[in-house]
PDB file with one MODEL, atoms N, CA, C and O in Angstrom:
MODEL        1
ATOM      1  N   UNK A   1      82.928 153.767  90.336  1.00  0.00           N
ATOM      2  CA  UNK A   1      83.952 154.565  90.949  1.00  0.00           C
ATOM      3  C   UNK A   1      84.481 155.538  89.917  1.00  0.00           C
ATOM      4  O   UNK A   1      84.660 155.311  88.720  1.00  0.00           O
ATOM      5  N   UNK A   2      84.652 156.400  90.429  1.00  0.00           N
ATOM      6  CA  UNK A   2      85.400 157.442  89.187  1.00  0.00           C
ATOM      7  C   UNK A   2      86.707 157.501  89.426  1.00  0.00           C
ATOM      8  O   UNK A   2      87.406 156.929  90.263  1.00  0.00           O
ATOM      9  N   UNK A   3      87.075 158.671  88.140  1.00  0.00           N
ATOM     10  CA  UNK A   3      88.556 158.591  87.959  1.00  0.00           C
ATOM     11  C   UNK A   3      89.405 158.956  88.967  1.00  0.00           C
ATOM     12  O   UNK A   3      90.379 158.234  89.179  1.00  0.00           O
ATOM     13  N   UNK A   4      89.184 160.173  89.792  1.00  0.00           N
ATOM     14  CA  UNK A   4      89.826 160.458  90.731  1.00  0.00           C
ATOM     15  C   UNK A   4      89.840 159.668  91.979  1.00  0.00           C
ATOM     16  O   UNK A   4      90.812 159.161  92.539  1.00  0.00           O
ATOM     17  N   UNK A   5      88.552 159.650  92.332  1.00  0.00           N
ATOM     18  CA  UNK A   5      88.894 157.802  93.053  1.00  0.00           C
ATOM     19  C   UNK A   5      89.811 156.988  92.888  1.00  0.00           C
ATOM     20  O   UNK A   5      90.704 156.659  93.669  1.00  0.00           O
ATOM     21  N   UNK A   6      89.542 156.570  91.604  1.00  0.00           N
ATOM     22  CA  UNK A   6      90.416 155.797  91.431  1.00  0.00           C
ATOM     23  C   UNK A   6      92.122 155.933  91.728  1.00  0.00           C
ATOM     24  O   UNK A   6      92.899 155.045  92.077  1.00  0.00           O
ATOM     25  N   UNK A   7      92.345 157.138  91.499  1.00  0.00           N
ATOM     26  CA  UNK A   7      94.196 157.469  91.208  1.00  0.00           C
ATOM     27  C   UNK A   7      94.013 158.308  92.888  1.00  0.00           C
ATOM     28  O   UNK A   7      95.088 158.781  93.258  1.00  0.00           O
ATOM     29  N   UNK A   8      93.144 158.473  93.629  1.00  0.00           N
ATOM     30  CA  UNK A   8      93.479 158.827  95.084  1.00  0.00           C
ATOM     31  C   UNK A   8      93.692 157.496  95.647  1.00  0.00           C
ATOM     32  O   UNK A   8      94.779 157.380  96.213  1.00  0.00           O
ATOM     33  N   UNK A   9      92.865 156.351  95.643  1.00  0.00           N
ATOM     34  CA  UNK A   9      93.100 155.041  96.147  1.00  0.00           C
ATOM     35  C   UNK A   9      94.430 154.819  95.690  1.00  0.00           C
ATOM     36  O   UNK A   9      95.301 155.052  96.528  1.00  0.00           O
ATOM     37  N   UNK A  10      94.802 154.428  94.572  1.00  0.00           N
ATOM     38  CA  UNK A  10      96.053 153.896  93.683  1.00  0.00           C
ATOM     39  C   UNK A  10      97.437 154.915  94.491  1.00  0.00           C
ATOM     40  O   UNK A  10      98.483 154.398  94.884  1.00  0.00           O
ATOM     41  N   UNK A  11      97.166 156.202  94.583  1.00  0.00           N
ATOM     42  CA  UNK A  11      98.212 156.838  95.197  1.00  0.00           C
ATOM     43  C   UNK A  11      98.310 156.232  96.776  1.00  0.00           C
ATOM     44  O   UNK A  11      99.409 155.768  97.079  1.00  0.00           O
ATOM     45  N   UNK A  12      97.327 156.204  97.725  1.00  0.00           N
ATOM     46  CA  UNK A  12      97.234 155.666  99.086  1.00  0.00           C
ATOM     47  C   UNK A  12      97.599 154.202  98.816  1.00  0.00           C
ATOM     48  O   UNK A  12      98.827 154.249  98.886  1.00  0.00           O
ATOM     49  N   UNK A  13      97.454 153.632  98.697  1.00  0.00           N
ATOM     50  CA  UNK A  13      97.856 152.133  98.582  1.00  0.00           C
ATOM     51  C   UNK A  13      99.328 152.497  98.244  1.00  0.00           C
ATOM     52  O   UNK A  13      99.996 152.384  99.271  1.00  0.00           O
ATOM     53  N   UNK A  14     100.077 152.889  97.191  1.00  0.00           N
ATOM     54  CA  UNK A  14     100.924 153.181  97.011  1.00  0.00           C
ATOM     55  C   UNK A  14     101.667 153.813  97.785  1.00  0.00           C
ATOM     56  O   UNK A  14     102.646 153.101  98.009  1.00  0.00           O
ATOM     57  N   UNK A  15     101.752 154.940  98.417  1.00  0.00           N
ATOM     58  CA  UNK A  15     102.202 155.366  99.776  1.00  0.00           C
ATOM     59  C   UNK A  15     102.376 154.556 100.639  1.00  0.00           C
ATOM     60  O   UNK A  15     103.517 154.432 101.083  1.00  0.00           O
ATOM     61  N   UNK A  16     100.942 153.468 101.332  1.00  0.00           N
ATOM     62  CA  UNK A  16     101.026 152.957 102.063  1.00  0.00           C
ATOM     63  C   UNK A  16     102.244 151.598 101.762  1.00  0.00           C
ATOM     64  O   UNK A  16     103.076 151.188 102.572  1.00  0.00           O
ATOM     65  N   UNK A  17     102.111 151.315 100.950  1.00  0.00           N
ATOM     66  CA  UNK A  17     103.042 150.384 100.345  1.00  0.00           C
ATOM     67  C   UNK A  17     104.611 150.309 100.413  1.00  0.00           C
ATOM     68  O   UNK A  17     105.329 149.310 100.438  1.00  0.00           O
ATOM     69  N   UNK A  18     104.998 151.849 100.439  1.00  0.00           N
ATOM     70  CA  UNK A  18     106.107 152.522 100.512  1.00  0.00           C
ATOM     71  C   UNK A  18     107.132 152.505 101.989  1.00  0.00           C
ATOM     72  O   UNK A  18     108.267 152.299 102.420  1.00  0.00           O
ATOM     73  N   UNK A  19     105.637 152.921 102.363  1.00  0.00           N
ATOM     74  CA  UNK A  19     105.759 153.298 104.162  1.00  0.00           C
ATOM     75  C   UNK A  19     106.133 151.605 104.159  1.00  0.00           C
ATOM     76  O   UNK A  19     107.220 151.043 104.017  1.00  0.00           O
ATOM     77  N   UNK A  20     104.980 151.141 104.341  1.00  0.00           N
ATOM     78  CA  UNK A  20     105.690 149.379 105.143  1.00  0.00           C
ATOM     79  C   UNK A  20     106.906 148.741 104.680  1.00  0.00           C
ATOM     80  O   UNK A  20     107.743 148.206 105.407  1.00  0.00           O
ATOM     81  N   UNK A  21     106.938 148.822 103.608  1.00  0.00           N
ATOM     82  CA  UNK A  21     108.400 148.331 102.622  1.00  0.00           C
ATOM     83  C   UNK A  21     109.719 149.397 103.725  1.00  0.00           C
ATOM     84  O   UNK A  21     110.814 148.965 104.084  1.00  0.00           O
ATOM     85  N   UNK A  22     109.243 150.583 103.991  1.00  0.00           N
ATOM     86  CA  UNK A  22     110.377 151.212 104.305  1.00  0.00           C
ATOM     87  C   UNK A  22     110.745 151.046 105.897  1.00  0.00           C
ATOM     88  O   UNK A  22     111.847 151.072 106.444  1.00  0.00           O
ATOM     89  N   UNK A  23     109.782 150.916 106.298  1.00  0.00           N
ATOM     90  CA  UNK A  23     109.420 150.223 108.071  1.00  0.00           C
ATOM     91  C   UNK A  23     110.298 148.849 108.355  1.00  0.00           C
ATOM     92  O   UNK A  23     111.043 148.476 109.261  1.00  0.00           O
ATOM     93  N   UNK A  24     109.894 148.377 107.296  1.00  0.00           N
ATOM     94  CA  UNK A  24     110.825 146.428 107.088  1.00  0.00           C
ATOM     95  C   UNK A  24     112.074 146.600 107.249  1.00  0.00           C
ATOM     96  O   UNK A  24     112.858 146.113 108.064  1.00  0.00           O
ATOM     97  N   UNK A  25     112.285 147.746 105.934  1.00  0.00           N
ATOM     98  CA  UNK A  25     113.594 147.718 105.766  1.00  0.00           C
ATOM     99  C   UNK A  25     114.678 148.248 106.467  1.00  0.00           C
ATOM    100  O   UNK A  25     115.856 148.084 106.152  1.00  0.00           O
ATOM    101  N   UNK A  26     114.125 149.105 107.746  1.00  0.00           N
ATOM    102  CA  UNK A  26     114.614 149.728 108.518  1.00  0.00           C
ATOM    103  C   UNK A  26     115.240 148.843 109.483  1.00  0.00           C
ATOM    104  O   UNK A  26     116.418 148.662 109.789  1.00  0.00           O
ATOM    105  N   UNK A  27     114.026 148.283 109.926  1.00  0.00           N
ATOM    106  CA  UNK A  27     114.001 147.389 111.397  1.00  0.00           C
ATOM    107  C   UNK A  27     115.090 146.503 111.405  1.00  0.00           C
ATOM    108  O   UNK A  27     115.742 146.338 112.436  1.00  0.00           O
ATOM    109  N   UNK A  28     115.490 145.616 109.820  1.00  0.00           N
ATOM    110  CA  UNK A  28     115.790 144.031 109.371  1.00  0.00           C
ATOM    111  C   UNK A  28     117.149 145.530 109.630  1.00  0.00           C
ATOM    112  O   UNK A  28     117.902 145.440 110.600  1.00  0.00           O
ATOM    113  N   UNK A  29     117.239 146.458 108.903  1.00  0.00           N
ATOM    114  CA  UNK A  29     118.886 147.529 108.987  1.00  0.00           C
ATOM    115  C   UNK A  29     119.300 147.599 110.513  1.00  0.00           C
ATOM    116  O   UNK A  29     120.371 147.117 110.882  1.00  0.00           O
ATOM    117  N   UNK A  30     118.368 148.251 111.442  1.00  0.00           N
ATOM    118  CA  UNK A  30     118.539 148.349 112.849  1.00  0.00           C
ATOM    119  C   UNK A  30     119.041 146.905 113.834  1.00  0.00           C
ATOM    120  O   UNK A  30     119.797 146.814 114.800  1.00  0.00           O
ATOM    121  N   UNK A  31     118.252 145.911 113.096  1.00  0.00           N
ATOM    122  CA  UNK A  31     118.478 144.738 113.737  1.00  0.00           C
ATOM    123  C   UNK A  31     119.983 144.443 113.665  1.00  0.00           C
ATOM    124  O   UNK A  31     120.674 144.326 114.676  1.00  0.00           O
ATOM    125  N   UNK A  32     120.562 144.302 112.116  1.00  0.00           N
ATOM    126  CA  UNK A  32     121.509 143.927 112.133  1.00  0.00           C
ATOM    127  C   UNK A  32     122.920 144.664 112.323  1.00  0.00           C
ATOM    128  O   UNK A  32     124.017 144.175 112.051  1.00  0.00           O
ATOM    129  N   UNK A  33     122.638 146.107 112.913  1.00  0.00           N
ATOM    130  CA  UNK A  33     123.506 147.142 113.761  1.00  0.00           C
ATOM    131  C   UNK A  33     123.497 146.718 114.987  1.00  0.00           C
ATOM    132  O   UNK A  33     124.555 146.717 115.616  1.00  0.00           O
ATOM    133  N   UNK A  34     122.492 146.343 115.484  1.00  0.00           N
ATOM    134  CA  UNK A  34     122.371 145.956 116.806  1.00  0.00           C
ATOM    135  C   UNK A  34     122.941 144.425 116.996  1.00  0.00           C
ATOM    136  O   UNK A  34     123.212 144.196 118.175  1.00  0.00           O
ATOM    137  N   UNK A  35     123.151 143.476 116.224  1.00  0.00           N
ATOM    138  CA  UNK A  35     123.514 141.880 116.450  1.00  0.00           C
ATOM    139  C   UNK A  35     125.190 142.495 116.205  1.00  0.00           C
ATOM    140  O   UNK A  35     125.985 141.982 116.992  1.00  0.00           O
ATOM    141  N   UNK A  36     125.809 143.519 115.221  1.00  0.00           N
ATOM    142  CA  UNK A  36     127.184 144.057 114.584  1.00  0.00           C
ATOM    143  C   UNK A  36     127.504 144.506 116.470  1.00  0.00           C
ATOM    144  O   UNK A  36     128.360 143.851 117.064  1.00  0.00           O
ATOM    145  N   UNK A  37     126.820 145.506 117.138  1.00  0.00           N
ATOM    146  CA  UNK A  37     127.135 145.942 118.192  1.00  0.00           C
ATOM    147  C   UNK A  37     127.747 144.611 119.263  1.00  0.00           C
ATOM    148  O   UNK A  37     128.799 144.530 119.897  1.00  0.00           O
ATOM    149  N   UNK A  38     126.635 143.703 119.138  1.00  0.00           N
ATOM    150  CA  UNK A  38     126.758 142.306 120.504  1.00  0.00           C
ATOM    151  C   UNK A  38     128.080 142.106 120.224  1.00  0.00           C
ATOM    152  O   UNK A  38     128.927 142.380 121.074  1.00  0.00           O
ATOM    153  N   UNK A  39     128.489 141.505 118.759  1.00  0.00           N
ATOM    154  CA  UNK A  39     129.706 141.287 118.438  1.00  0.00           C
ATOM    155  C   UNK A  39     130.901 141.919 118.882  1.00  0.00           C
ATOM    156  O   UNK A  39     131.721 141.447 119.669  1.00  0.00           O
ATOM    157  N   UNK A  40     130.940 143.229 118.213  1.00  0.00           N
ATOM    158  CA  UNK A  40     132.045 143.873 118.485  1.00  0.00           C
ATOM    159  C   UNK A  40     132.067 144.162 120.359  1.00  0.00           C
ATOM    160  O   UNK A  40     133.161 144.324 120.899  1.00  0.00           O
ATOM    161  N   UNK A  41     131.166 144.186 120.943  1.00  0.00           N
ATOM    162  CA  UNK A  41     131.045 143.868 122.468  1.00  0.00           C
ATOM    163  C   UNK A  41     131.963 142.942 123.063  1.00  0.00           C
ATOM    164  O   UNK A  41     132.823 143.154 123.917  1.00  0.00           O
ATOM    165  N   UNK A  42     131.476 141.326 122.172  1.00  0.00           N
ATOM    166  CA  UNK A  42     132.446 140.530 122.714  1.00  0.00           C
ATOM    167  C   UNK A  42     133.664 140.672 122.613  1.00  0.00           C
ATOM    168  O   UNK A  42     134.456 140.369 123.506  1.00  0.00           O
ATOM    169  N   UNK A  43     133.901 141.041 121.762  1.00  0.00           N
ATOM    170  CA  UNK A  43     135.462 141.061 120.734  1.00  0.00           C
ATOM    171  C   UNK A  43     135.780 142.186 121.772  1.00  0.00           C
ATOM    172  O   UNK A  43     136.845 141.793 122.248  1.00  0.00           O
ATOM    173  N   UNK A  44     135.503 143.216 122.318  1.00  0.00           N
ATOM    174  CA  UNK A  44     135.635 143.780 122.985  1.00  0.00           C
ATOM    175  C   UNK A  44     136.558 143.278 124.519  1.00  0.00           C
ATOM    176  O   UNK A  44     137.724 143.417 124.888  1.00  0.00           O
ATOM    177  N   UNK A  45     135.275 142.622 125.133  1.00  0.00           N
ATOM    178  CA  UNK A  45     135.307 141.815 126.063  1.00  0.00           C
ATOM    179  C   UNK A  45     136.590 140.991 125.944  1.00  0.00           C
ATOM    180  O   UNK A  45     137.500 141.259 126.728  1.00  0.00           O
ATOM    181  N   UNK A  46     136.752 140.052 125.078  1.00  0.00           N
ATOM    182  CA  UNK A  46     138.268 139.159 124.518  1.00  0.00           C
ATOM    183  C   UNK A  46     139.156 139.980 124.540  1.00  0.00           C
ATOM    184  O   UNK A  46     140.169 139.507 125.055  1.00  0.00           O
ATOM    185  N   UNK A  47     139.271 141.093 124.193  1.00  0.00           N
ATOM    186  CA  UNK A  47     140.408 141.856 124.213  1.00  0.00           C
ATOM    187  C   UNK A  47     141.242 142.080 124.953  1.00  0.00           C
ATOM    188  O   UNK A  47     142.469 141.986 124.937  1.00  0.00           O
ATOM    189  N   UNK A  48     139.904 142.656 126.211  1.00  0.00           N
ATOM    190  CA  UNK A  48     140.707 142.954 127.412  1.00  0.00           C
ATOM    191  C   UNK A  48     140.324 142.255 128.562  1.00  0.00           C
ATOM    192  O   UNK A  48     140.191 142.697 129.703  1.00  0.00           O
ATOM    193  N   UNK A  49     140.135 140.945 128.080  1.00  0.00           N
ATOM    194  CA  UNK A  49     140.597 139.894 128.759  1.00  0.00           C
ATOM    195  C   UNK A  49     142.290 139.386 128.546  1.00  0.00           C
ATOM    196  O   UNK A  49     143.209 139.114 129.319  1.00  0.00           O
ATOM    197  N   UNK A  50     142.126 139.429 127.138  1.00  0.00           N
ATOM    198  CA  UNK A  50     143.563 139.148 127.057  1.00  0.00           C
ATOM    199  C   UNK A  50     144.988 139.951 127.373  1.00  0.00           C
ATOM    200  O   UNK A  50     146.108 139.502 127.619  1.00  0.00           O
ATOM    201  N   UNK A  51     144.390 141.617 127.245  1.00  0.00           N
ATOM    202  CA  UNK A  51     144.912 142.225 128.246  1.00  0.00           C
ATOM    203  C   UNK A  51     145.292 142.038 129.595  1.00  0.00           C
ATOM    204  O   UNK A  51     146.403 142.057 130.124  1.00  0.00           O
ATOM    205  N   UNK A  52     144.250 141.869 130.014  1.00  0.00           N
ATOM    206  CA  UNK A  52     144.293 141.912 131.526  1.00  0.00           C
ATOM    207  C   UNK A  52     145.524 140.497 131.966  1.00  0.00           C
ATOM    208  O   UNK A  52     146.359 140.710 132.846  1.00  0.00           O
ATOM    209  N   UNK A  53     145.469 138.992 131.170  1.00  0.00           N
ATOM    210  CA  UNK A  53     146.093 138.082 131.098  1.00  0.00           C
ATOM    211  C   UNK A  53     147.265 138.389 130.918  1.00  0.00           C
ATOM    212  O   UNK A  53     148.040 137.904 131.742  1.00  0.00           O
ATOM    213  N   UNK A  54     147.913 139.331 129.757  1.00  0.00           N
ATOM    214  CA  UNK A  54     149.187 139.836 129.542  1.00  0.00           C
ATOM    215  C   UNK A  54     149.741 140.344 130.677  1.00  0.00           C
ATOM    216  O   UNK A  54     150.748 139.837 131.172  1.00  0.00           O
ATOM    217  N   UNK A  55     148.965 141.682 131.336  1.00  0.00           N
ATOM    218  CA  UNK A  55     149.611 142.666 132.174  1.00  0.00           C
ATOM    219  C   UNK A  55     149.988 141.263 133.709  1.00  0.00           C
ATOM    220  O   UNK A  55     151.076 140.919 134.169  1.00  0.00           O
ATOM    221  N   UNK A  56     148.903 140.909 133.998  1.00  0.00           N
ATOM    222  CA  UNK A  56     148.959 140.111 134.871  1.00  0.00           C
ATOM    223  C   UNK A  56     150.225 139.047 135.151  1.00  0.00           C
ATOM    224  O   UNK A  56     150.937 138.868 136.139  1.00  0.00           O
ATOM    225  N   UNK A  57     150.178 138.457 133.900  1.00  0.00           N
ATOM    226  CA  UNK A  57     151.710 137.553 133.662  1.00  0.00           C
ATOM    227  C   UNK A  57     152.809 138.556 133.912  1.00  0.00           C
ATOM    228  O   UNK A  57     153.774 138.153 134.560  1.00  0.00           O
ATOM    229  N   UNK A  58     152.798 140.205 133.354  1.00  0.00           N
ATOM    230  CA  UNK A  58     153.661 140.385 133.403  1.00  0.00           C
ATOM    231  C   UNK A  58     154.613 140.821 134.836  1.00  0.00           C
ATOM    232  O   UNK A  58     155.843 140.772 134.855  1.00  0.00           O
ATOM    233  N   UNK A  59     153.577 141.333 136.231  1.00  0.00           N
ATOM    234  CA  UNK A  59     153.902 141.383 137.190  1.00  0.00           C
ATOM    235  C   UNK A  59     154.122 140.005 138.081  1.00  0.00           C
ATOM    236  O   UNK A  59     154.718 139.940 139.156  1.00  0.00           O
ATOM    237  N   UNK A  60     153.458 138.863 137.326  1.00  0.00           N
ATOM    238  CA  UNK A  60     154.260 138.044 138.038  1.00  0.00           C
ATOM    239  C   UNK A  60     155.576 137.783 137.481  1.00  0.00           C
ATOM    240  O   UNK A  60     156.477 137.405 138.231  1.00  0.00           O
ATOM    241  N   UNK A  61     155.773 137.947 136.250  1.00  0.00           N
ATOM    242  CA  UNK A  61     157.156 137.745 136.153  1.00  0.00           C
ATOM    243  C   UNK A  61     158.101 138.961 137.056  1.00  0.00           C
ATOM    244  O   UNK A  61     159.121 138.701 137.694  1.00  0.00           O
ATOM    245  N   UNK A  62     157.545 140.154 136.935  1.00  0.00           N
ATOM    246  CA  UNK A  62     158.286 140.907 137.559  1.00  0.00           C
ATOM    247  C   UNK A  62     158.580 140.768 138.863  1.00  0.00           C
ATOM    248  O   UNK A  62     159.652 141.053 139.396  1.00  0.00           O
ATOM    249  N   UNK A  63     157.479 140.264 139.445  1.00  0.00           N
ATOM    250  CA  UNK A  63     157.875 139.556 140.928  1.00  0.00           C
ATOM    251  C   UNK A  63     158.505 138.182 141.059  1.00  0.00           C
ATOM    252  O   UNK A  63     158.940 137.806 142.147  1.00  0.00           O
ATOM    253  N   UNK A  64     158.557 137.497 140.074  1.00  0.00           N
ATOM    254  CA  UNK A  64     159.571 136.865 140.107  1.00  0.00           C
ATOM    255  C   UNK A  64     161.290 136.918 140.415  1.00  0.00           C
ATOM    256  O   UNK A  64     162.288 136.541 141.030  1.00  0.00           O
ATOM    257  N   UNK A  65     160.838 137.484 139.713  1.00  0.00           N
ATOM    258  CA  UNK A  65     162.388 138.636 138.953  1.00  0.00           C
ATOM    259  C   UNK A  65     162.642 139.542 140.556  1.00  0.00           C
ATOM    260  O   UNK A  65     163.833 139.430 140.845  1.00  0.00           O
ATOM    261  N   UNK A  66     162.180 140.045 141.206  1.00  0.00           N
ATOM    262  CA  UNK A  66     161.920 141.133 142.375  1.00  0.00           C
ATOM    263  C   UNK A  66     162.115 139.757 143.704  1.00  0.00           C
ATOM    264  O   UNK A  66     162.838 139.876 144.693  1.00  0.00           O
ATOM    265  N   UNK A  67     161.554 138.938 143.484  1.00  0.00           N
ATOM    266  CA  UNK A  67     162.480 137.677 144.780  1.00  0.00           C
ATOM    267  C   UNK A  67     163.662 137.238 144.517  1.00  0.00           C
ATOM    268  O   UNK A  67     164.552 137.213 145.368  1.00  0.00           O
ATOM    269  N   UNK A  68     163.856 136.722 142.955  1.00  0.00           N
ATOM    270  CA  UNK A  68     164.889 136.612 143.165  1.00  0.00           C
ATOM    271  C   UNK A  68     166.174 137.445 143.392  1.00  0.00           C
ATOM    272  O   UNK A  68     167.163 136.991 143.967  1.00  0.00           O
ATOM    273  N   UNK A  69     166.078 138.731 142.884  1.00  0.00           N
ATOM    274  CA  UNK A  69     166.722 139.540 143.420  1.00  0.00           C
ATOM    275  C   UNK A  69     167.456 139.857 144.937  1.00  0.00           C
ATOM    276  O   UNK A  69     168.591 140.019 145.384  1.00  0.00           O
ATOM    277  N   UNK A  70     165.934 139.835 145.461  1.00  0.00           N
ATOM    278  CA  UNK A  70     166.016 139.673 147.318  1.00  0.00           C
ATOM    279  C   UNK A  70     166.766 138.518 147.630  1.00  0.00           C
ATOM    280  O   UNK A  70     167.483 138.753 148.603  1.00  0.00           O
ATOM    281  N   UNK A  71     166.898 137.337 147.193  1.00  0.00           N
ATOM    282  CA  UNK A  71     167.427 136.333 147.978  1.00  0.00           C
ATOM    283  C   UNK A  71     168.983 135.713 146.926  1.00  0.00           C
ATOM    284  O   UNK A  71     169.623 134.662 146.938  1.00  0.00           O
ATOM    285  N   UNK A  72     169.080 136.957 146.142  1.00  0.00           N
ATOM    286  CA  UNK A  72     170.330 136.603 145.793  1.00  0.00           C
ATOM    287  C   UNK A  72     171.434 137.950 147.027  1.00  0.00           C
ATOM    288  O   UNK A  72     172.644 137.924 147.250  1.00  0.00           O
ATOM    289  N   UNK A  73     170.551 138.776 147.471  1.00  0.00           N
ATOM    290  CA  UNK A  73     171.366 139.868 148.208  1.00  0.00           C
ATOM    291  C   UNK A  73     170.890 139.191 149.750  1.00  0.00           C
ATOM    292  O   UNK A  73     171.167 139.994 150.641  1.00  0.00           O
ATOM    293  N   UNK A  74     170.472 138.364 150.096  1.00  0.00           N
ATOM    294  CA  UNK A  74     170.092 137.733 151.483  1.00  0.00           C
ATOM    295  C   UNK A  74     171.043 136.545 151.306  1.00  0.00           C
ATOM    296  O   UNK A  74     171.612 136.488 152.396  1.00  0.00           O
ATOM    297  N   UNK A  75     171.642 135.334 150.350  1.00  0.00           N
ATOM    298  CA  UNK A  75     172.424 134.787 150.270  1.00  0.00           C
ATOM    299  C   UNK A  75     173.780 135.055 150.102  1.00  0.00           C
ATOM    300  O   UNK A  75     174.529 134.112 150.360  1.00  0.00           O
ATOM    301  N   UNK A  76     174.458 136.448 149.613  1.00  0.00           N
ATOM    302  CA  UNK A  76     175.506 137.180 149.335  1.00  0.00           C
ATOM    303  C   UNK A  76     176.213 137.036 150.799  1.00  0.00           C
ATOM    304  O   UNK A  76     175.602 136.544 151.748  1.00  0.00           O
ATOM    305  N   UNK A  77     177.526 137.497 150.895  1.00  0.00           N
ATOM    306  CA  UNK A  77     178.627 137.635 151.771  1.00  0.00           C
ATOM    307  C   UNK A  77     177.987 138.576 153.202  1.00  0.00           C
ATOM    308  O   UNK A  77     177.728 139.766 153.382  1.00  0.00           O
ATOM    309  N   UNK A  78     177.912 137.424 153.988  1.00  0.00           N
ATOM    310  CA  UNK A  78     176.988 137.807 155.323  1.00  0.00           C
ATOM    311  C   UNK A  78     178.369 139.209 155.892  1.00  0.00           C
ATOM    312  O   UNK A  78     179.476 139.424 155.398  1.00  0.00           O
ATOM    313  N   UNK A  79     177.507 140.063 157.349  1.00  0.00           N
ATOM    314  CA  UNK A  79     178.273 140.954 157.685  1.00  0.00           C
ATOM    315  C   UNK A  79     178.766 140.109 158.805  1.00  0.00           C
ATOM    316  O   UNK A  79     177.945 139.941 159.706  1.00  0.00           O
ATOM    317  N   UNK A  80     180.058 139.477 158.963  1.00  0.00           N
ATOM    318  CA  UNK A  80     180.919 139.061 160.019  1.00  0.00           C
ATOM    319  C   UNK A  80     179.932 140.170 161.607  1.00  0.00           C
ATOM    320  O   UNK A  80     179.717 141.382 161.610  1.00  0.00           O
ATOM    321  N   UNK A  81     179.474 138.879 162.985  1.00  0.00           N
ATOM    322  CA  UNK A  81     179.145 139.644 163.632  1.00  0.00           C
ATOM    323  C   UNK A  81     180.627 140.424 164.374  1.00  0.00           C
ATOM    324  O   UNK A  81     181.817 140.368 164.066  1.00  0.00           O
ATOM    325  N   UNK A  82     179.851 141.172 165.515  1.00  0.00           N
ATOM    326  CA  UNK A  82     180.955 142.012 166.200  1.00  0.00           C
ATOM    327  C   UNK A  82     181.691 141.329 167.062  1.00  0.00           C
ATOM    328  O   UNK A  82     181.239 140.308 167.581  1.00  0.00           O
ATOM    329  N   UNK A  83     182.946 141.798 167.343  1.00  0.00           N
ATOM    330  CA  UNK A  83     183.937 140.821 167.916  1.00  0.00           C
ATOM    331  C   UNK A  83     183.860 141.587 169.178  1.00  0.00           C
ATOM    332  O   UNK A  83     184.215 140.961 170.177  1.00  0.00           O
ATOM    333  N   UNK A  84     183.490 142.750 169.338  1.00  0.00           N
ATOM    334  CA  UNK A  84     183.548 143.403 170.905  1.00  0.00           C
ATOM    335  C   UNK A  84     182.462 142.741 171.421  1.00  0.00           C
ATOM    336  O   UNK A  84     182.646 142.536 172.621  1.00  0.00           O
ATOM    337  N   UNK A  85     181.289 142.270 170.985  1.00  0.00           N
ATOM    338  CA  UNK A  85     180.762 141.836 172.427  1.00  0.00           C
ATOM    339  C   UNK A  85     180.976 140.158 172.737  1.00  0.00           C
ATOM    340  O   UNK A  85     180.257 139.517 173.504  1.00  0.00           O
ATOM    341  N   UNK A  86     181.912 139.708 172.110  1.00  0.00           N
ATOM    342  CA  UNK A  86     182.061 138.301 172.828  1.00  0.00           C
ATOM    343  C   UNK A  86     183.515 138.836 173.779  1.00  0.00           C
ATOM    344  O   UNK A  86     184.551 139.223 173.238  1.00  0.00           O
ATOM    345  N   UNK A  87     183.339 138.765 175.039  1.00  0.00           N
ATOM    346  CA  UNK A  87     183.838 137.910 176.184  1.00  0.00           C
ATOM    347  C   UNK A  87     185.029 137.093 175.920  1.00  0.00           C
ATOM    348  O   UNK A  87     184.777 136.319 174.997  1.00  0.00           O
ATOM    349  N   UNK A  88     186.079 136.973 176.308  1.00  0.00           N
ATOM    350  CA  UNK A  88     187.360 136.292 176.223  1.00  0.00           C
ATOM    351  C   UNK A  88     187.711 135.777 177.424  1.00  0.00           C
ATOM    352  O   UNK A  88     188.236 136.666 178.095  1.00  0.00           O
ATOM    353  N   UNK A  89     187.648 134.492 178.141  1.00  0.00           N
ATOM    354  CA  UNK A  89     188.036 134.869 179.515  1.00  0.00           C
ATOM    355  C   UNK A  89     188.997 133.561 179.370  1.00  0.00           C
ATOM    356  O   UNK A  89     188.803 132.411 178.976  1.00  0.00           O
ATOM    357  N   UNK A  90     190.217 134.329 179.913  1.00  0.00           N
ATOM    358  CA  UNK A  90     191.502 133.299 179.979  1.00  0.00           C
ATOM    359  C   UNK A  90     191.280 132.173 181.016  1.00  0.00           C
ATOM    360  O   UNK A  90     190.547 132.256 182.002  1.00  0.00           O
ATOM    361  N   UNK A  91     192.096 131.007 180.610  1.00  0.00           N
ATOM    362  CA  UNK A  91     191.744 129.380 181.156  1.00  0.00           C
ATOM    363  C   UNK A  91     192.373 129.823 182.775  1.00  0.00           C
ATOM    364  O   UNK A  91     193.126 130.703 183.191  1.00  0.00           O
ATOM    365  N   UNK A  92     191.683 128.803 183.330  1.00  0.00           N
ATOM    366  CA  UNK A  92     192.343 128.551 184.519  1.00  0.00           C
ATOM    367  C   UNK A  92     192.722 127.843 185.251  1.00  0.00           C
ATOM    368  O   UNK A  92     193.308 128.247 186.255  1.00  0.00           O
TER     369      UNK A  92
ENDMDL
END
C-alpha cells in the first residue's frame, strides 16, 4: 500500500469515526431533551390540576357564602300579610 493510501484511509476512518461519535452524541443529547420535555409536561399537568382544585374550592366556598346569604335574608323579619283582605264579620 502506499503512502497516500495510506493517510486517505487514516483520514476516512477518521472522519468516519467523527461522524458516528457525533451521531451518538446527538441522539443520547436529543433523548434526554425529550425525557426533560415528558417531565416538565407532567409538572405541567400537576400544576393545573392544582389549579383547577384551588379555583374550584374557591366557588364552592363562594357559594357557600352566596346561600348563606340567601337564607339569612329569607329568615329575616317576614312582611306582615295584608290586613284588607281578611273579612271581619261581627258575632251574632
Amino acid at each position: 500500500m502506499s503512502l497516500p493510501a495510506k493517510i486517505t484511509l487514516g483520514v476516512a476512518i477518521g472522519i468516519s469515526s467523527a461522524i458516528i461519535g457525533y451521531v451518538h452524541y446527538k441522539q443520547s443529547e436529543d433523548r434526554l431533551k425529550l425525557h426533560q420535555g415528558v417531565i416538565r409536561d407532567v409538572e405541567q399537568q400537576q400544576r393545573r390540576k392544582h389549579e383547577n382544585r384551588y379555583t374550584l374550592q374557591q366557588q364552592i366556598d363562594i357559594t357557600k357564602q352566596l346561600k348563606a346569604m340567601e337564607s339569612k335574608t329569607e329568615d329575616g323579619p317576614k312582611k306582615p300579610e295584608k290586613l284588607d283582605s281578611i273579612v271581619v264579620q261581627p258575632p251574632e
